[in-house]
N, C-alpha and C positions, 0 to 999 in steps of 0.2 A: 497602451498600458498593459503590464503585466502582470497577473499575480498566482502565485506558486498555491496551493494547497498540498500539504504535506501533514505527517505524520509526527508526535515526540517521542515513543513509545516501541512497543513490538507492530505499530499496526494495530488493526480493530478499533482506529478509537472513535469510527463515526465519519471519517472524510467524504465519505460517497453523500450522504446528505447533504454537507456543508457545500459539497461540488453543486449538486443539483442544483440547489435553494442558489449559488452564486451566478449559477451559470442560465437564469434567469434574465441576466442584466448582461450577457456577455455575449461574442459572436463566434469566437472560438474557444475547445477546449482540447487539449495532446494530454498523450498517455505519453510520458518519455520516458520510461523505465520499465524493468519486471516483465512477466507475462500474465499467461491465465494461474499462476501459481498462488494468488490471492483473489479474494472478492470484494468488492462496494454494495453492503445492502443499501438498494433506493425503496421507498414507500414513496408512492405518486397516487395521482386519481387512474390511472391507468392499473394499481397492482402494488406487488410487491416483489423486485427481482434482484438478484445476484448477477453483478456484472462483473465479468474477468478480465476478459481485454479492451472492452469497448470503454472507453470515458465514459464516467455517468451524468452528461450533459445530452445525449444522445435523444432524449426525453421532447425537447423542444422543436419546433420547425423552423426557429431563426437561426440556429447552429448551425457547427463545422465541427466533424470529432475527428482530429489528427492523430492517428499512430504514426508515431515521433519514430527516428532513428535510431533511438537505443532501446527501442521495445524487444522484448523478444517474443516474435510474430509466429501463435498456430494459428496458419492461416485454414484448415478447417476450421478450428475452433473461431475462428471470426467468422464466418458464415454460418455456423453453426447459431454464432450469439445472436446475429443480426434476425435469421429467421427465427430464433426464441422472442424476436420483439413483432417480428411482425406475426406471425402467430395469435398474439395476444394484441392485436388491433392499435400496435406504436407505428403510427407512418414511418416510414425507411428513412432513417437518419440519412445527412449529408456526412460520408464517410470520404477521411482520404488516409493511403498509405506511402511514407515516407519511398521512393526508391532505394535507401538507404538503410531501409530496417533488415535485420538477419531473419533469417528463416527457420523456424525452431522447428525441428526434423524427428520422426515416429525412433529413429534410435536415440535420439536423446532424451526421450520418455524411457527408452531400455533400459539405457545406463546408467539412467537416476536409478531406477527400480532395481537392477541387480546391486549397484555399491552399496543400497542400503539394507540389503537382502545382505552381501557381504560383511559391510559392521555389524550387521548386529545389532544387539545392546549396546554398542559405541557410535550409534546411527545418530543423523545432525534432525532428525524429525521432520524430515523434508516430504512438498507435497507429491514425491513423482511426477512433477510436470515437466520435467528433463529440462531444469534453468538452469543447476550448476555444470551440467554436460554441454549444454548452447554457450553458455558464457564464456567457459574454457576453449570450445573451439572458437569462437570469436576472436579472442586475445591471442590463440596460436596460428591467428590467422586460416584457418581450413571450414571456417563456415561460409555461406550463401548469402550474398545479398540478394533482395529482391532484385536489382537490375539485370545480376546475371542469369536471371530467367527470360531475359529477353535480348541476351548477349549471340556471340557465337557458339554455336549447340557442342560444338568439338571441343572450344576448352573447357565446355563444361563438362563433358563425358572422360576428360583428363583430370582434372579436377578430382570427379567423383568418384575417380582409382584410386587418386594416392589418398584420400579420405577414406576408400576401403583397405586399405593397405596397413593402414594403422590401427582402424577401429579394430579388424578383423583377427589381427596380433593377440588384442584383453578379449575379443571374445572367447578363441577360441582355449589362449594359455591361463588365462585367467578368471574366467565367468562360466566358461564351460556351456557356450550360446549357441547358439545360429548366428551361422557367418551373416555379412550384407551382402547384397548382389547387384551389381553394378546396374545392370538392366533396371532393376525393381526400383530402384534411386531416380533415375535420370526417369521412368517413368511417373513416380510420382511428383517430382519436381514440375514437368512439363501439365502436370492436374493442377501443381500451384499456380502454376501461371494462369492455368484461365480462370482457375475462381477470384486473383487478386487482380487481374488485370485493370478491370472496371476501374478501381480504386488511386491505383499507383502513380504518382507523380511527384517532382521535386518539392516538399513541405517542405525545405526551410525557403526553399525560394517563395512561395505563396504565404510563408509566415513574416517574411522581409518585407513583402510588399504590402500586408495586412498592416506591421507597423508602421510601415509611410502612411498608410493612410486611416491613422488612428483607430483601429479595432480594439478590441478588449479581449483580450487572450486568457485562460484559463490555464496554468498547468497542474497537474493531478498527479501527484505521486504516490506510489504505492506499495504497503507496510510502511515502517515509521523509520526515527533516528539511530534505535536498538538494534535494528536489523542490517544497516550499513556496513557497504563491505570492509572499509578501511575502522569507521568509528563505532562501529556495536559493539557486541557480544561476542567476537568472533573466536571461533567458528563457527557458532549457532548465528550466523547473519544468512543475510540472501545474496546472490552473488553480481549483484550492481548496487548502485550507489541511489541511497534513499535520499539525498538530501535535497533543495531545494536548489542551491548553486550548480547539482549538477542537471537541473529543468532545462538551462537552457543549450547544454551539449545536448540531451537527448530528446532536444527539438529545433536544435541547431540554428539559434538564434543568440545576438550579443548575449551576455554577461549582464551588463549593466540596463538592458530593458526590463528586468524583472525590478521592479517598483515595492512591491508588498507581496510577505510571507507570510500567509495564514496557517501557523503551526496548529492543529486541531490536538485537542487534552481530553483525555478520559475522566470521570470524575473520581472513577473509581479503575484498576489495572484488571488487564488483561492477558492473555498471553496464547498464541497455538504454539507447539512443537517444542523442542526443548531447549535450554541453555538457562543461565539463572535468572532469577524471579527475586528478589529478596523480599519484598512485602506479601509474597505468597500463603492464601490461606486454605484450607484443608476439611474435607470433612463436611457435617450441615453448614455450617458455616460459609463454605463455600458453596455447595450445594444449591443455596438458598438464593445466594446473588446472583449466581447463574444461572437460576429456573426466570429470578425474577429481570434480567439486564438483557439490554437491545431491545427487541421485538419478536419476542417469541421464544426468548433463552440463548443463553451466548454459545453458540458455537459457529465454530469455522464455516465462512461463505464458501470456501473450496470444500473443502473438505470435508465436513459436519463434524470434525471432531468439537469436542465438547472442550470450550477454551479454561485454560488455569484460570483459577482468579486471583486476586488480592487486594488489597487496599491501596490511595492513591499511593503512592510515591515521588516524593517533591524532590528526593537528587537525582533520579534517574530520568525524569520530566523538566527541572532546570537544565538538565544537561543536554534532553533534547531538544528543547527551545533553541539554546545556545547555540550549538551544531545547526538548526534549521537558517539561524540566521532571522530570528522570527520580530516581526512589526507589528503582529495582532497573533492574540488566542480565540480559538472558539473553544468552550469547554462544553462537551456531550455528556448525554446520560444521566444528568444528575436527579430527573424525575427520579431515577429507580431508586435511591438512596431513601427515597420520603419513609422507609417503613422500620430504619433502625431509632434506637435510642441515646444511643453512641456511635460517632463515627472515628474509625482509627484513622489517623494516616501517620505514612513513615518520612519521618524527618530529617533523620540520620544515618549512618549504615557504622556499625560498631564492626572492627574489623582489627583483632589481636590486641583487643583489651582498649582500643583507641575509636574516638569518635568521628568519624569524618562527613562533611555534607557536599565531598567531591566524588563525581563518579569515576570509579576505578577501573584497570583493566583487569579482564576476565581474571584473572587466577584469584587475585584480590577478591575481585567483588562472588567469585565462589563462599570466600570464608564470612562476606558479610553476614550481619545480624539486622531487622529492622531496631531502628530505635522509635517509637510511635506516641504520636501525639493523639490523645484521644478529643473528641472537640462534641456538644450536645448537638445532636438529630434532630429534626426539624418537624416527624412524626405528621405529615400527612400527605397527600398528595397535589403536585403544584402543577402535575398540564392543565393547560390552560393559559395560564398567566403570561401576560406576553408585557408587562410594565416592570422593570426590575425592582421597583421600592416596593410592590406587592407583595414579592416574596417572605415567608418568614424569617426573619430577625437571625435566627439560628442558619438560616439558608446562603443567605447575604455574608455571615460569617465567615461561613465555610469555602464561599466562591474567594473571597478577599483574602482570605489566609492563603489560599493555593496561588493567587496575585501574588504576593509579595512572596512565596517562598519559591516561584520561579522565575519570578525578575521580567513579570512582562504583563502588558496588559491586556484582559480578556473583554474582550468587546463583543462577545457573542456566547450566548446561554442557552444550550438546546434541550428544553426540557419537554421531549417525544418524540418519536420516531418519523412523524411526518412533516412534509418540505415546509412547514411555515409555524412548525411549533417551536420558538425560537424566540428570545429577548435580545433586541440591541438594545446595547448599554457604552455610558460613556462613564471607561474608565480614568480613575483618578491617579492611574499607577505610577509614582515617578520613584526614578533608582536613588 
């Protein structure tokens, strides 16, 4: 059995708990997508941490944390994570890495860093984790897999000329950098080797044989549907595919073994970096939600930037459902809401005088407007409650409106930041 965890949104809407809390019950979990360019805050008995690369199932001693094939792999920064857990007294995960995964490379952190040094104020508000420079060479074909660090040393030293031949072109006619140096490459390559070595083996073949023999698979995807390279926001997206159909390419297992799509829902939006927002709020206002949302104030797990806020948004959240391909919701966060009087949410997006509750492509959805449904607050605080008919009346409202205006049923209500403050509920959602 399979089941995907993913994202409807920009990201941040809570998945790294949902992961944890799932991944209780399950024997493996893959990262098949992204790199350290996002984070999963988990709260456990052990802490509180920001994971980058690692799955946040890593927690358990009956696990398997796969990085998948279409990860894009710092392999310091995976050792890096791993002794950040053991440090703080988490037994040494059972780690495996794809042969298969690319190698994300100290200039591909450069060339993030200068192009956005380059734009400018026309910058896509990226994390400098050099993903859309690893993806590109990926697709142009001139990036590393893990295997050929354990290939013939000579095509690799051929290799990692005509990869300087090129880079070395925009460094020098265009960024005005320091050249690479062929030496300096192939030597720190041959360092990647032996820190991933341990690790390395063919995952889909050990995820092929896991489904013959009925395990329970976890896959973890990371940032949401808005950020997709083909179906977000784009250009403000991330540069692989958030969606949940493409789990099983970048863990390189069937199509058809992924069974159930756990889209996770914010209750309220979020957002790091830029690109549009339409239910975007501004000011105390904002200020206030974001002192009070997550655990300990919303900001970015990479980056600490401090994340936009706004109110829910039910087209931009039906439409990532849809795109997920989604067979269950978990909706997060909705404790934080308990201290308004009125809650808005956006229901429509008003764009040149016209009302629509389809999501648009970018230029469009630049000119939206929210159109907002205001709905009464439920004014107190509900961690705790783990019985869905306990909640208040106004609460239950609010979860059932967000049902029905995104066409899918929530069957998980996370109201706190730790792995078991959480209501299952059986919804009544039919289309």
């Amino acid at each position: 059995m399979v089941k995907a965890i993913v994202g409807a949104n920009w990201g941040d809407e809570g998945k790294g708990k949902i992961t944890d809390m799932l991944a209780e019950e399950s024997d493996i979990i893959v990262r098949f997508q992204g790199g350290a360019n996002a984070g999963h805050t988990i709260i456990n008995d052990y802490g509180k941490f920001a994971l980058h690369l690692l799955p946040s199932g890593v927690f358990y001693n009956h696990t398997t944390s796969v990085i998948g094939n279409g990860v894009a792999l710092n392999i310091p920064y995976l050792v890096k994570e791993l002794k950040s857990l053991t440090d703080r007294n988490v037994p040494m995960p059972k780690i495996l890495v794809s042969d298969r995964a690319q190698i994300l490379m100290p200039y591909h952190v450069a060339f993030d860093t200068y192009e956005e040094a380059r734009l400018a104020g026309k910058s896509f508000g990226s994390t400098k984790s050099g993903i859309a420079p690893f993806y590109s060479d990926k697709y142009a074909k001139i990036g590393f897999q893990v295997n050929e660090l354990f290939g013939d040393e000579q095509e690799l030293k051929e290799k990692i000329a005509n990869v300087c031949t090129l880079k070395n072109v925009m460094l020098e006619h265009l960024y005005h950098q320091p050249l690479l140096n062929e030496e300096e490459i192939f030597n720190t390559l041959m360092e990647y080797k032996e820190m991933v070595e341990p690790y390395v083996c063919d995952t889909s073949a050990f995820l092929h044989q896991a489904l013959k023999d009925g395990k329970k698979i976890l896959l973890e995807g990371q940032l949401g549907s808005l950020k997709d390279t083909d179906h977000g926001i784009y250009p403000m997206v991330t540069s692989s595919s958030t969606l949940a159909p493409y789990g099983a390419i970048g863990a390189g297992i069937p199509a058809a073994s992924i069974t159930d799509v756990v889209t996770v829902v914010k209750a309220y939006s979020s957002a790091v970096g830029a690109g549009a927002f339409v239910s975007e709020i501004f000011g105390d206002e904002a200020d206030e939600l974001r002192r009070r949302g997550g655990d300990g104030g919303e900001f970015g797990a990479t980056t600490g930037r401090p994340r936009r806020m706004g109110w829910f948004d039910a087209v931009a959240t039906r439409y990532g459902v849809r795109m997920q391909g989604t067979t269950e919701v978990a909706l997060t966060v909705l404790d934080v809401l308990g201290y308004l009087d009125e809650i808005p949410m956006c229901v429509g997006y008003e764009i040149d005088g016209k009302i629509t509750k389809d999501f648009p492509t970018t230029p469009q959805l630049e000119k939206a407007k929210p159109v907002l449904k205001t709905m009464p607050g439920w004014k107190s605080d509900i961690r705790g409650i783990t019985n869905y008919e306990e909640l208040p009346v106004e609460c239950r409202n609010y979860i059932e409106t967000i049902e029905q205006e995104i066409e899918a049923p929530i069957t998980m209500v996370s109201n706190g930041p730790g792995r078991h403050e959480i209501i299952h509920r059986k919804s009544n959602f039919s289309k």
